[in-house]
CHARMM internal coordinates of N, CA and C (Angstrom, degrees):
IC EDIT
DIST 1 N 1 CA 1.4587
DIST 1 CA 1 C 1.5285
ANGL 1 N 1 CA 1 C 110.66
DIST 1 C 2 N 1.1758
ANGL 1 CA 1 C 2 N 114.62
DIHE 1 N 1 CA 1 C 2 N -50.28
DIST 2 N 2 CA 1.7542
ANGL 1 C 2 N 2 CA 117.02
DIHE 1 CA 1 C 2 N 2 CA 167.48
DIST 2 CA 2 C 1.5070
ANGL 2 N 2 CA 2 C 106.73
DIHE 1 C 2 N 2 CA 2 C -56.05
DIST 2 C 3 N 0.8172
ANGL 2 CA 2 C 3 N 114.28
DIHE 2 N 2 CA 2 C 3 N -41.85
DIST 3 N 3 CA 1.7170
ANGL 2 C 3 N 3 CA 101.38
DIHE 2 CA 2 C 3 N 3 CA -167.54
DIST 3 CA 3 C 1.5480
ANGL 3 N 3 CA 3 C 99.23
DIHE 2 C 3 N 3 CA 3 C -66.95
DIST 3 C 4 N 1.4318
ANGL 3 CA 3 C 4 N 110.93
DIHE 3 N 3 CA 3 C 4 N -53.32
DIST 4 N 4 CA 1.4716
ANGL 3 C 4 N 4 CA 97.71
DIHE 3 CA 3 C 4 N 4 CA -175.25
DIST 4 CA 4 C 1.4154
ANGL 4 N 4 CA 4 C 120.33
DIHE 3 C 4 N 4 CA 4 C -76.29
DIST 4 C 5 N 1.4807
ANGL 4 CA 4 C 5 N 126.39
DIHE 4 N 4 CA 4 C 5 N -9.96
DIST 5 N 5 CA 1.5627
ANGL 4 C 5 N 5 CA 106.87
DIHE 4 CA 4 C 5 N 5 CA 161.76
DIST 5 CA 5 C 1.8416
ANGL 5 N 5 CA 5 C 112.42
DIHE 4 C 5 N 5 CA 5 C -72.95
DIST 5 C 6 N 1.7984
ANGL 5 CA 5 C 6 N 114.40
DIHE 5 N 5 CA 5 C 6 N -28.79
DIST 6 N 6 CA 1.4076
ANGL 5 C 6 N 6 CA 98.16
DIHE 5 CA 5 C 6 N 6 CA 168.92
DIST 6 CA 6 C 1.7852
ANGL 6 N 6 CA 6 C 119.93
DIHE 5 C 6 N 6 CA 6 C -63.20
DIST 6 C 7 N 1.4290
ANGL 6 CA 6 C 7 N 109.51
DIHE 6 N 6 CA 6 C 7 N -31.79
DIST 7 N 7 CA 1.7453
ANGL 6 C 7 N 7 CA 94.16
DIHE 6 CA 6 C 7 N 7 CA -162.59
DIST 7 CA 7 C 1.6850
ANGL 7 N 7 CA 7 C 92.48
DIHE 6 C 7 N 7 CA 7 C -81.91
DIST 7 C 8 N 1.5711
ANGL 7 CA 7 C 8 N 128.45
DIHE 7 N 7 CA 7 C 8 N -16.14
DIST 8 N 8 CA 1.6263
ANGL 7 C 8 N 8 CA 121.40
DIHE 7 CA 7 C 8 N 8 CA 177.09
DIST 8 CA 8 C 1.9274
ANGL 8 N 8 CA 8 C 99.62
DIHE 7 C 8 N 8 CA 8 C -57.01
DIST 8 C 9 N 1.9776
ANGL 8 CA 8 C 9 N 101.47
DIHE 8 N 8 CA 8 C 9 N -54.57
DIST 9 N 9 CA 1.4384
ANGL 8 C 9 N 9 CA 106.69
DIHE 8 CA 8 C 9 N 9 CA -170.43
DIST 9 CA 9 C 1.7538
ANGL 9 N 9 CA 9 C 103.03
DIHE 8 C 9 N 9 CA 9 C -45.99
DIST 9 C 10 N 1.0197
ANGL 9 CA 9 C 10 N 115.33
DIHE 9 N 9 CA 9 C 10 N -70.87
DIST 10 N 10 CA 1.5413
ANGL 9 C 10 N 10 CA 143.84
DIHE 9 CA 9 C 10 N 10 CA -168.19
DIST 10 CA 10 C 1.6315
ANGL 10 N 10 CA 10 C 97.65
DIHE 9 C 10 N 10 CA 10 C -42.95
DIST 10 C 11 N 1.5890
ANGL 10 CA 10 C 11 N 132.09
DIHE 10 N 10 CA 10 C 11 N -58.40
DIST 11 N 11 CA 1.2327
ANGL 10 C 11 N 11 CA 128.51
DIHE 10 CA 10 C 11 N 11 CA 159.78
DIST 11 CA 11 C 1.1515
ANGL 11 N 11 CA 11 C 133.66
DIHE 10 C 11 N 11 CA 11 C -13.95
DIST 11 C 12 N 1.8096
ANGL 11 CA 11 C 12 N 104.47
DIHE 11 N 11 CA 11 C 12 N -81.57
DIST 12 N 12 CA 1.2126
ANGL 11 C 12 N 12 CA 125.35
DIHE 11 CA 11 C 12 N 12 CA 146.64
DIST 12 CA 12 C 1.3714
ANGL 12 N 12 CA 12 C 137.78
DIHE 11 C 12 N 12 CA 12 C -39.57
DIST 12 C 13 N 1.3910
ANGL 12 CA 12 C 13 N 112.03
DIHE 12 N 12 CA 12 C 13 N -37.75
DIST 13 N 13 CA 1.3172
ANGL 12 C 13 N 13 CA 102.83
DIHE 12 CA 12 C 13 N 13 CA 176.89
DIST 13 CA 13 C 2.0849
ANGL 13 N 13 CA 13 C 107.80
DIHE 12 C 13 N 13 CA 13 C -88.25
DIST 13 C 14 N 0.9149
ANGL 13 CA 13 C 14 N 115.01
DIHE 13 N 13 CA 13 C 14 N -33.41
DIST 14 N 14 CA 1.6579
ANGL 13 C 14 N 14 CA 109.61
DIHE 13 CA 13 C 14 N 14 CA 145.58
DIST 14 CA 14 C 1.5867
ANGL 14 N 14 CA 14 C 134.52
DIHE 13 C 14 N 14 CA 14 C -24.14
DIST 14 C 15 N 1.3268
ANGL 14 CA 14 C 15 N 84.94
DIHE 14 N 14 CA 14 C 15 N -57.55
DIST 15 N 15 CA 2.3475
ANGL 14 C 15 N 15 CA 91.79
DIHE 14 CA 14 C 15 N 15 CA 176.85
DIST 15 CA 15 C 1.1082
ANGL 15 N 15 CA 15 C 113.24
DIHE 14 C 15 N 15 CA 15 C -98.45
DIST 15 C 16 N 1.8342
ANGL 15 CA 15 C 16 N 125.75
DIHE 15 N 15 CA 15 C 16 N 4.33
DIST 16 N 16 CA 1.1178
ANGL 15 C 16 N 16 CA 107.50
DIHE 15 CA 15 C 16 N 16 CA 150.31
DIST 16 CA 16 C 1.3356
ANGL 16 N 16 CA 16 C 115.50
DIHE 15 C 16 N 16 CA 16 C -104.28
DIST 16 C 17 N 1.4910
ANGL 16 CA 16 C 17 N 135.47
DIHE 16 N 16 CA 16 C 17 N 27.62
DIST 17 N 17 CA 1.4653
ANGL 16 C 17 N 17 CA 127.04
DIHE 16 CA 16 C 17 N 17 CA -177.78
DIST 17 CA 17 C 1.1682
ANGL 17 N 17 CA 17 C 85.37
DIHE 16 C 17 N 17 CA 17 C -106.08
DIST 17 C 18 N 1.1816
ANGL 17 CA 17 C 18 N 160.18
DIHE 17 N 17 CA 17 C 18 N 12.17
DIST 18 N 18 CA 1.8287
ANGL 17 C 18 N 18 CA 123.52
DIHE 17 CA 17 C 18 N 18 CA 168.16
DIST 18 CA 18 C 1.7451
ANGL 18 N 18 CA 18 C 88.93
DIHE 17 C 18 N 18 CA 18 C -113.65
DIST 18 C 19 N 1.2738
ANGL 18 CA 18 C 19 N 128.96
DIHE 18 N 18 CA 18 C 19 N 1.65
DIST 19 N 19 CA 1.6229
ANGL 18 C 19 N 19 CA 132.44
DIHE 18 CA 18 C 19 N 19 CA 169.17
DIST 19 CA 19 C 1.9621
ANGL 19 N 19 CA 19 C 84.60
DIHE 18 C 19 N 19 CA 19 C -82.02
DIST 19 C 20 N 0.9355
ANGL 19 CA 19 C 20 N 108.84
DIHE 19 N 19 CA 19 C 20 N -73.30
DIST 20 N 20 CA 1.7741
ANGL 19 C 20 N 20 CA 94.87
DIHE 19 CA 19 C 20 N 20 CA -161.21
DIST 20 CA 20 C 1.4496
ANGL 20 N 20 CA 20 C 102.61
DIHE 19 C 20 N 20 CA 20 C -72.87
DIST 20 C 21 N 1.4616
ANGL 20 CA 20 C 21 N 140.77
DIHE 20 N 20 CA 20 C 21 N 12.72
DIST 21 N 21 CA 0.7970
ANGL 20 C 21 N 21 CA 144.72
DIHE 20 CA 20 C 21 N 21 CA 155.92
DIST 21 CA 21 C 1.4993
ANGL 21 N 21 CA 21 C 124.71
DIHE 20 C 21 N 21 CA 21 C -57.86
DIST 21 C 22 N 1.8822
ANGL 21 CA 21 C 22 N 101.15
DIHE 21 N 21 CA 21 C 22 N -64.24
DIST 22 N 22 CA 1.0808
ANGL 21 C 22 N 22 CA 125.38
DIHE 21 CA 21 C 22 N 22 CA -173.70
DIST 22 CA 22 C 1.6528
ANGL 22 N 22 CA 22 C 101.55
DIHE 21 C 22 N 22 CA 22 C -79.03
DIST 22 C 23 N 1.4314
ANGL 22 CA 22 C 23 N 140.55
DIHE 22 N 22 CA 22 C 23 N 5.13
DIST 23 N 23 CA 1.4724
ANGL 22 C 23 N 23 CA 150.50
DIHE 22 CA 22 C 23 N 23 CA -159.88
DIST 23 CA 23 C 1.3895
ANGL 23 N 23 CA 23 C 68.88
DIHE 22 C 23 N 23 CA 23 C -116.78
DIST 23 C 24 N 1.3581
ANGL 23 CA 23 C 24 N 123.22
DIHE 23 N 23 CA 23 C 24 N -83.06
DIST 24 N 24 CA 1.2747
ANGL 23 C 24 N 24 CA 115.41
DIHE 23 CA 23 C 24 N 24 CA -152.47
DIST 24 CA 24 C 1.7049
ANGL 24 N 24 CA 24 C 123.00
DIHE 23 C 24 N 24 CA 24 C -43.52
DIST 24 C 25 N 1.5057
ANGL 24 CA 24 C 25 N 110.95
DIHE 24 N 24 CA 24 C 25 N -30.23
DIST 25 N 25 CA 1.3158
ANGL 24 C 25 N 25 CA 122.84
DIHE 24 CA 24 C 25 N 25 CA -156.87
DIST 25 CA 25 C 1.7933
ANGL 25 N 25 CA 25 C 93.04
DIHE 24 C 25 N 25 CA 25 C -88.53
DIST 25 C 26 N 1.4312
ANGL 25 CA 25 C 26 N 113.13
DIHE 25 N 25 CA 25 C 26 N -30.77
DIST 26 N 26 CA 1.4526
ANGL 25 C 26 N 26 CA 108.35
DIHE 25 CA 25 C 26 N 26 CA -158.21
DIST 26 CA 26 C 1.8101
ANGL 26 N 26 CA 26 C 80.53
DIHE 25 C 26 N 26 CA 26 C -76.26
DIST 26 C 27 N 1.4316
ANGL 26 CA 26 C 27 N 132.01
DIHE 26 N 26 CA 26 C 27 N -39.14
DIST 27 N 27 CA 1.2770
ANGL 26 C 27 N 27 CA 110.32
DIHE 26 CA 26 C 27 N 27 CA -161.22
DIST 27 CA 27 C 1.2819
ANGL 27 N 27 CA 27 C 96.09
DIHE 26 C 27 N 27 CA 27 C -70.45
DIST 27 C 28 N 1.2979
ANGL 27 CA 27 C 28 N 138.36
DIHE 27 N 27 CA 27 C 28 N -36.23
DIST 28 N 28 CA 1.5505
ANGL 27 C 28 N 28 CA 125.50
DIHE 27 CA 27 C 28 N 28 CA -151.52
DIST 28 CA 28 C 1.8248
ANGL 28 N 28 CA 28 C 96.14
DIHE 27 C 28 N 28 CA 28 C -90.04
DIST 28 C 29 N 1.2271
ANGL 28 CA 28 C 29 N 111.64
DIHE 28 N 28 CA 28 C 29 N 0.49
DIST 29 N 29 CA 1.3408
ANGL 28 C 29 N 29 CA 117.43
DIHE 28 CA 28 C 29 N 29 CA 174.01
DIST 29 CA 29 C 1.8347
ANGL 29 N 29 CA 29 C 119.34
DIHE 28 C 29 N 29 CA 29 C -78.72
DIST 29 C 30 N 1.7791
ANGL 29 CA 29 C 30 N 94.38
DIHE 29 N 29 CA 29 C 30 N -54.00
DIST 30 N 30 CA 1.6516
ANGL 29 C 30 N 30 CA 114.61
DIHE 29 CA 29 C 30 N 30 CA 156.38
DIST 30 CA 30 C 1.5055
ANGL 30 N 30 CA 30 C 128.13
DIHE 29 C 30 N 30 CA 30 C -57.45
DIST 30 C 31 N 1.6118
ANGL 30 CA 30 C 31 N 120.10
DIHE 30 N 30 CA 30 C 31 N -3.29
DIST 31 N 31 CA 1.4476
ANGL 30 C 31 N 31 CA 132.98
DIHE 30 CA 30 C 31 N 31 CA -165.80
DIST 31 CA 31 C 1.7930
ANGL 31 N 31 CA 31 C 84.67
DIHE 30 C 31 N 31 CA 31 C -104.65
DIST 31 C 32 N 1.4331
ANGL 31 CA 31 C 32 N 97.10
DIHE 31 N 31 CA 31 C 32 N -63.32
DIST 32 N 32 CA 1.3792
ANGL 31 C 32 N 32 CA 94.75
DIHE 31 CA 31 C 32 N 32 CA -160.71
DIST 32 CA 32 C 1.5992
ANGL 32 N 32 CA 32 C 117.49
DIHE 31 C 32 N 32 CA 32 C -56.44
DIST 32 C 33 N 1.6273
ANGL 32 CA 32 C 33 N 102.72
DIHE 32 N 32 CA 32 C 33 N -31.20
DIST 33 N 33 CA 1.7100
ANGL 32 C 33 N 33 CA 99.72
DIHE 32 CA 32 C 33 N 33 CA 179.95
DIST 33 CA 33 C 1.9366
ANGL 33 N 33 CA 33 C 110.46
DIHE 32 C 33 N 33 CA 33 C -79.89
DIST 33 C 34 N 1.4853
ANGL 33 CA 33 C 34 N 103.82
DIHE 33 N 33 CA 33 C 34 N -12.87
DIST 34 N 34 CA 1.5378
ANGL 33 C 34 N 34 CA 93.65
DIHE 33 CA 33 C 34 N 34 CA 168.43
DIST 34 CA 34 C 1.6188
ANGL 34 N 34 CA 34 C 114.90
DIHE 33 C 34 N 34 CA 34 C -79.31
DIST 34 C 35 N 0.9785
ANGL 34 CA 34 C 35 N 108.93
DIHE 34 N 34 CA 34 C 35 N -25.87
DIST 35 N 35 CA 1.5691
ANGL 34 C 35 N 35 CA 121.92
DIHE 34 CA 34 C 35 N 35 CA -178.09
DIST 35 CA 35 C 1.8296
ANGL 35 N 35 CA 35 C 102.85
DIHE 34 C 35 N 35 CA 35 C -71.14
DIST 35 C 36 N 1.2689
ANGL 35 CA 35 C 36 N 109.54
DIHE 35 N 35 CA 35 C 36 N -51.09
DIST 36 N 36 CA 1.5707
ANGL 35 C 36 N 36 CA 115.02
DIHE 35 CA 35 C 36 N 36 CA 176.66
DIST 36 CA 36 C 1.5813
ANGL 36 N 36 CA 36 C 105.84
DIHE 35 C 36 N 36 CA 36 C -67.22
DIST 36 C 37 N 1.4899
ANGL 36 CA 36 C 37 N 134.64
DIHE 36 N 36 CA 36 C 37 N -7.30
DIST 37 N 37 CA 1.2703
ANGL 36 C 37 N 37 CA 124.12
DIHE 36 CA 36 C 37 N 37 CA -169.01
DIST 37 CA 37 C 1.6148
ANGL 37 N 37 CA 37 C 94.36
DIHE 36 C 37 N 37 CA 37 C -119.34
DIST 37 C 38 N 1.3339
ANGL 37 CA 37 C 38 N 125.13
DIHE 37 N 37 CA 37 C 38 N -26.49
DIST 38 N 38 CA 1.6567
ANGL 37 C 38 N 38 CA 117.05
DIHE 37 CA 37 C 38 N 38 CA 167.67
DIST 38 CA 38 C 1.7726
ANGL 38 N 38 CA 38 C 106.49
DIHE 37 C 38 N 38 CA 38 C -77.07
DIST 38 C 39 N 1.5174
ANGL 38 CA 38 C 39 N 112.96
DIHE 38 N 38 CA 38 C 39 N -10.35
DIST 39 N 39 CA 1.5557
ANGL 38 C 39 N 39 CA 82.12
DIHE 38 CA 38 C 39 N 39 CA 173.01
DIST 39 CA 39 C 1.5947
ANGL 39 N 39 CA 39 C 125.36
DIHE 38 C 39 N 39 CA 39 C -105.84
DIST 39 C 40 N 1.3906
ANGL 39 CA 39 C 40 N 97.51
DIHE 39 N 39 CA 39 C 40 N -8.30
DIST 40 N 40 CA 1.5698
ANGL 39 C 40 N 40 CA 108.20
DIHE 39 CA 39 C 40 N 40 CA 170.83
DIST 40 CA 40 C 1.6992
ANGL 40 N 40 CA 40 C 91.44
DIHE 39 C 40 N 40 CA 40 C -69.81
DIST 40 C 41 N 1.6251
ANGL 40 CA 40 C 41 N 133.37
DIHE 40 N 40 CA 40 C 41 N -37.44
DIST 41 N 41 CA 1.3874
ANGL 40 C 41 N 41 CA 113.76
DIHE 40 CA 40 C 41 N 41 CA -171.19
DIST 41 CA 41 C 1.6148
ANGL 41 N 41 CA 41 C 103.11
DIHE 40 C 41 N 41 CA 41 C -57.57
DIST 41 C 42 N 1.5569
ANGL 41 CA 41 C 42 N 116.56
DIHE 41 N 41 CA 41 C 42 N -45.97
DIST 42 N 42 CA 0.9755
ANGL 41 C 42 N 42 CA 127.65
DIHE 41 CA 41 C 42 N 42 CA -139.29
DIST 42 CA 42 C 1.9326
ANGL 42 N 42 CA 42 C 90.05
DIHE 41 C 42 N 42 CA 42 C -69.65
DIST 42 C 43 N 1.0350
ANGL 42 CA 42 C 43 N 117.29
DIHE 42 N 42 CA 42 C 43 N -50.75
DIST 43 N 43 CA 0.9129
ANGL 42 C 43 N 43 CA 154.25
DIHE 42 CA 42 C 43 N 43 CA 146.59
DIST 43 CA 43 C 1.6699
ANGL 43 N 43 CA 43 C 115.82
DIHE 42 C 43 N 43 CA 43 C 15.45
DIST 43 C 44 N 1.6454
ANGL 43 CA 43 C 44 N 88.91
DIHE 43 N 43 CA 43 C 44 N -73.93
DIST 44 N 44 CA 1.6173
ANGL 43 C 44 N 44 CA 113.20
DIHE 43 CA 43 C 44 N 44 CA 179.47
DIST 44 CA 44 C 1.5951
ANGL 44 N 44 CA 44 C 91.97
DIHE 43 C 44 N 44 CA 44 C -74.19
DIST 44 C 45 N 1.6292
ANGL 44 CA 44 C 45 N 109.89
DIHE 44 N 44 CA 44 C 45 N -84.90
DIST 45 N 45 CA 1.8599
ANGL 44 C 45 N 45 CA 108.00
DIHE 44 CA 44 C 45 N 45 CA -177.30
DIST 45 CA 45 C 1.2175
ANGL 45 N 45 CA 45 C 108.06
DIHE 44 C 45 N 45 CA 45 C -6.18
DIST 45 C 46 N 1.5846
ANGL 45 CA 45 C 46 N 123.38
DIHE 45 N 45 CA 45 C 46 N -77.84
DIST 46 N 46 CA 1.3863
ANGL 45 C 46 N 46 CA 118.11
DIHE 45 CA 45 C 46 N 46 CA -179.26
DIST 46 CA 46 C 1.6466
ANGL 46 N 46 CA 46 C 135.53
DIHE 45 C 46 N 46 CA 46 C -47.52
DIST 46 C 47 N 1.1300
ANGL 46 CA 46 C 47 N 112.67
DIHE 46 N 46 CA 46 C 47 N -32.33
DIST 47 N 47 CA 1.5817
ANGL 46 C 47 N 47 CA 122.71
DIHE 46 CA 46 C 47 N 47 CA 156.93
DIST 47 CA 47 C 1.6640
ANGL 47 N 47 CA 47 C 114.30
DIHE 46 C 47 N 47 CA 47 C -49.47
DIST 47 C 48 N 1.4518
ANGL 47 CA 47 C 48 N 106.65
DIHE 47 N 47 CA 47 C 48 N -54.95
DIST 48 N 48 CA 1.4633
ANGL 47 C 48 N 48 CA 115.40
DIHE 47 CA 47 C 48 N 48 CA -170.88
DIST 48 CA 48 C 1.7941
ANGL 48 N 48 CA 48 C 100.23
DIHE 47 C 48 N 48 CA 48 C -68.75
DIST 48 C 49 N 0.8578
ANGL 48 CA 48 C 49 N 126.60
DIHE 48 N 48 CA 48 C 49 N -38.43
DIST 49 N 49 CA 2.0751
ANGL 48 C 49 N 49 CA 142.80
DIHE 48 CA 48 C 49 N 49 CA -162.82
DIST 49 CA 49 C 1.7291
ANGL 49 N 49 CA 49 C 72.29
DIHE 48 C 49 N 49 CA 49 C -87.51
DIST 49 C 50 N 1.0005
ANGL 49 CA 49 C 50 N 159.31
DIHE 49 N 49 CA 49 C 50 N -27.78
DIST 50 N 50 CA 1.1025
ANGL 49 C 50 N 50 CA 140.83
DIHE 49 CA 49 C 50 N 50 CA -150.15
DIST 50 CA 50 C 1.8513
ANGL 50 N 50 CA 50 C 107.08
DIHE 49 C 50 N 50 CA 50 C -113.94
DIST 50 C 51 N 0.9069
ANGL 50 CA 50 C 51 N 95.94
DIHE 50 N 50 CA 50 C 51 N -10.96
DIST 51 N 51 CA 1.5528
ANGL 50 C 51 N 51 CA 116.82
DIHE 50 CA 50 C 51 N 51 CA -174.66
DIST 51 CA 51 C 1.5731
ANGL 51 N 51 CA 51 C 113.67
DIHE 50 C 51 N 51 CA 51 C -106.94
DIST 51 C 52 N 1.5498
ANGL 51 CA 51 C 52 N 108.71
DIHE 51 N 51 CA 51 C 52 N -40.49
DIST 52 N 52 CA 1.2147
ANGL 51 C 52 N 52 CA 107.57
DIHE 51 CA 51 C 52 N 52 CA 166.86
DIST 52 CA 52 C 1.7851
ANGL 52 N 52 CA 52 C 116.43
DIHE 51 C 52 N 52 CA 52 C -87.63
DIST 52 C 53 N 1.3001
ANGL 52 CA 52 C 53 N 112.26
DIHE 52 N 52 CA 52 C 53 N -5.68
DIST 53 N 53 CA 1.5032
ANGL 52 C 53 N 53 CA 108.22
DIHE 52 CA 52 C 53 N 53 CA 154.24
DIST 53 CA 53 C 1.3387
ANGL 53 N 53 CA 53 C 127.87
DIHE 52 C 53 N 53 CA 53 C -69.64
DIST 53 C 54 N 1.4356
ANGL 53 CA 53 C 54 N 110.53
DIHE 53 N 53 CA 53 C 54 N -28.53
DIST 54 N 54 CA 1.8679
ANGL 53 C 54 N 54 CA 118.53
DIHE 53 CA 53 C 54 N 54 CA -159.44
DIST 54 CA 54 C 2.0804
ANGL 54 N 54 CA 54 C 84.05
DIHE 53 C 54 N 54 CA 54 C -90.34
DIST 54 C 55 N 1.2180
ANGL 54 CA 54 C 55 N 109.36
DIHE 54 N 54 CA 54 C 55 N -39.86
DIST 55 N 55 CA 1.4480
ANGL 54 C 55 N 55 CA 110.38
DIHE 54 CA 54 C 55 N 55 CA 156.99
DIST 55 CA 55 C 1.4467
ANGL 55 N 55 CA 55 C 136.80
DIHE 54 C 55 N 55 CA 55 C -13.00
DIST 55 C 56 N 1.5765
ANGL 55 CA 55 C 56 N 84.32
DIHE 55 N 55 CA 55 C 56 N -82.56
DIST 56 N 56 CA 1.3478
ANGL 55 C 56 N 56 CA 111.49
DIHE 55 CA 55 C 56 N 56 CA 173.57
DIST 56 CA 56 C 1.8254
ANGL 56 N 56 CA 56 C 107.48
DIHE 55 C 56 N 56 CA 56 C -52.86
DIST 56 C 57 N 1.2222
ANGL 56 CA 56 C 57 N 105.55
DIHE 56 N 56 CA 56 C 57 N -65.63
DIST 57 N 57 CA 1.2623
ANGL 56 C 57 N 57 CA 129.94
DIHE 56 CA 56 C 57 N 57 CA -171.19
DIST 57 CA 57 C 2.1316
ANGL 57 N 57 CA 57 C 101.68
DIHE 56 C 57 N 57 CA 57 C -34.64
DIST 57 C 58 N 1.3766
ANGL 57 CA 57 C 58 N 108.43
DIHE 57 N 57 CA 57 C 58 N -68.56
DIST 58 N 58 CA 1.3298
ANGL 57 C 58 N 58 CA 128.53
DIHE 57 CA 57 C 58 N 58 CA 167.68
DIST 58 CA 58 C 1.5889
ANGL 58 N 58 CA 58 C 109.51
DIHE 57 C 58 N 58 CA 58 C -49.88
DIST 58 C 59 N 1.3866
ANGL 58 CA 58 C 59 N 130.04
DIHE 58 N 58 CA 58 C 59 N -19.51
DIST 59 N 59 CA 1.1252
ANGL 58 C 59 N 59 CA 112.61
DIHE 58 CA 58 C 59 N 59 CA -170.56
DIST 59 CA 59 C 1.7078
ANGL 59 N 59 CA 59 C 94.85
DIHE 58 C 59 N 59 CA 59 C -95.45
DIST 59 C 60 N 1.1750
ANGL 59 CA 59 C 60 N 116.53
DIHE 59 N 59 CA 59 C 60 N -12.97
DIST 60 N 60 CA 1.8368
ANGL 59 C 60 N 60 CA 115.49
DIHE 59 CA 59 C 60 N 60 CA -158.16
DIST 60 CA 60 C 1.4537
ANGL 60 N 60 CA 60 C 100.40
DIHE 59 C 60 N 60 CA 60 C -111.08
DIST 60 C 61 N 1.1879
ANGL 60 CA 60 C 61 N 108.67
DIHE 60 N 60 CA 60 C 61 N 136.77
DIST 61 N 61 CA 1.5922
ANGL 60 C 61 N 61 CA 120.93
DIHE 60 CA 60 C 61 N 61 CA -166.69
DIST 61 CA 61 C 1.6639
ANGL 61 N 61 CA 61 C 93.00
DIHE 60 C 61 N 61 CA 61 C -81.12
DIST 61 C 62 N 1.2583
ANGL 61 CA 61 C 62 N 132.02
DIHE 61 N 61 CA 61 C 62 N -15.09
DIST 62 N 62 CA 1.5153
ANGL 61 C 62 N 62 CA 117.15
DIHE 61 CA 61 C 62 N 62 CA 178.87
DIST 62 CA 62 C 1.8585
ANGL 62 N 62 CA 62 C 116.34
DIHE 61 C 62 N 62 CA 62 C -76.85
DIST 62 C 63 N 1.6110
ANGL 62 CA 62 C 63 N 106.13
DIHE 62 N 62 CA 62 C 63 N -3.36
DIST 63 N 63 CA 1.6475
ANGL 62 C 63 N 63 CA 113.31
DIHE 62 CA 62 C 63 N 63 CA -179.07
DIST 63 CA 63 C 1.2712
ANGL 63 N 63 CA 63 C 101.36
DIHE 62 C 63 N 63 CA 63 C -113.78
DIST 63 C 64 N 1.5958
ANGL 63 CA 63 C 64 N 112.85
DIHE 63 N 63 CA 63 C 64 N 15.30
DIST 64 N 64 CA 1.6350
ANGL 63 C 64 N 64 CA 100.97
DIHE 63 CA 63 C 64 N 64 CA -167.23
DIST 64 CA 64 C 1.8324
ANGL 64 N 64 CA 64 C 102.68
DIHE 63 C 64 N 64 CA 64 C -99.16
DIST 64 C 65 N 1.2275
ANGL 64 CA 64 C 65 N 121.63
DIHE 64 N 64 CA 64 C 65 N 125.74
DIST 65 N 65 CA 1.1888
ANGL 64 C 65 N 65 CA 114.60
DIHE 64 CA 64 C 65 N 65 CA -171.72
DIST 65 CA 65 C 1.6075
ANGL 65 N 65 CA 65 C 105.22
DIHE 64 C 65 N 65 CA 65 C -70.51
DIST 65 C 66 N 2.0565
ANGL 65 CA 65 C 66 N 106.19
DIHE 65 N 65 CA 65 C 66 N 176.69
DIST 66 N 66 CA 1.0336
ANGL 65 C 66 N 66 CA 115.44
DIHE 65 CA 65 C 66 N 66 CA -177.37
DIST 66 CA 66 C 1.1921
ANGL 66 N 66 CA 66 C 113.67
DIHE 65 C 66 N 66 CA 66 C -119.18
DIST 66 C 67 N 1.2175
ANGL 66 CA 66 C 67 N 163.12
DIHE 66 N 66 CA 66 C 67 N 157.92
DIST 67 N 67 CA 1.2702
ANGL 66 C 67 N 67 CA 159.27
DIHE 66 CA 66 C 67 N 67 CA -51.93
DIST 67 CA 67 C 1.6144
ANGL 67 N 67 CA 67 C 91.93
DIHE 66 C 67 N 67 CA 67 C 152.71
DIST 67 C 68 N 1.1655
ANGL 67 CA 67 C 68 N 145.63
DIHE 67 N 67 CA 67 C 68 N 21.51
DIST 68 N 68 CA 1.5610
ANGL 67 C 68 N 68 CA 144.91
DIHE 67 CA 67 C 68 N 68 CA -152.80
DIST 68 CA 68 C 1.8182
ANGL 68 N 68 CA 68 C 100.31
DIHE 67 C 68 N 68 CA 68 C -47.30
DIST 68 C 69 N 1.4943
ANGL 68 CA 68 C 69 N 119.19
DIHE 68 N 68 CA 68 C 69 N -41.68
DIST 69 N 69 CA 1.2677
ANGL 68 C 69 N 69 CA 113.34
DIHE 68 CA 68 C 69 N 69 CA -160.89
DIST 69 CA 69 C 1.8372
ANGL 69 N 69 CA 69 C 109.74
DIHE 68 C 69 N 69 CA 69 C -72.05
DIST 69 C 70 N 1.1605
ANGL 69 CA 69 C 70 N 118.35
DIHE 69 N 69 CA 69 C 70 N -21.09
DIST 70 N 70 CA 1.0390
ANGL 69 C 70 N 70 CA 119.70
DIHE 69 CA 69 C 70 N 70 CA 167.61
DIST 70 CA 70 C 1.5557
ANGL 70 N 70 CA 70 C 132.19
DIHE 69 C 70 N 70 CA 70 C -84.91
DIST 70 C 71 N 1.8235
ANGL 70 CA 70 C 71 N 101.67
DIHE 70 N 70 CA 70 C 71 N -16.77
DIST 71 N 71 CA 1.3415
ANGL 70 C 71 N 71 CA 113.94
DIHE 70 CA 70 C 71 N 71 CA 178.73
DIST 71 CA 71 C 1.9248
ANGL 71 N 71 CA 71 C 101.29
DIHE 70 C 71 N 71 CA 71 C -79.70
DIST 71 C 72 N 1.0687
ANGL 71 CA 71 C 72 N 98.81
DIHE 71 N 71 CA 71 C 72 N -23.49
DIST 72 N 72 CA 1.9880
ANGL 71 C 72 N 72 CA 101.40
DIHE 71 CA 71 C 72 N 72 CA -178.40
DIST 72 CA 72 C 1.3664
ANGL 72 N 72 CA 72 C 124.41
DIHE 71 C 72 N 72 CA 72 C -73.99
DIST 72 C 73 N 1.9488
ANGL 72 CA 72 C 73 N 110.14
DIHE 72 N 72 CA 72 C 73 N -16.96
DIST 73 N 73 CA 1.2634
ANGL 72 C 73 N 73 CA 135.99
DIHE 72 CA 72 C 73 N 73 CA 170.42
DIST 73 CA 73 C 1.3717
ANGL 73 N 73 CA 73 C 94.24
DIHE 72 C 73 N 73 CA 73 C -41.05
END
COOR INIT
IC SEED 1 N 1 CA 1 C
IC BUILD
């Protein structure tokens, strides 16, 4: 009687591991493409914040370099 409730358990628990297998894989499949789609966002933002710094930077006479070899003339 034990043996056959283990090889029923053992059966069963066999044909459902490549079902929570394949559950498991589709979520870590849906993780990875949200993760690949927040870092291309992250990605761009930073390009744009990076553009409006060199911006900023160019518009303010305190980032504007100096010319020393001509100031020694």
């Amino acid at each position: 009687m034990l043996q056959t409730i283990h090889q029923t358990v053992h059966s069963r628990a066999a044909s459902l591991l490549p079902k929570m297998m394949n559950a498991d894989m589709d979520d870590l499949s849906a993780r990875v493409d949200a993760v690949k789609e927040e870092n291309l966002k992250l990605k761009s933002e930073n390009q744009v914040l990076g553009q409006y710094i060199e911006n900023l930077m160019s518009a303010s006479s305190v980032f504007q370099t100096t010319d020393t070899k001509s100031k020694r003339k």
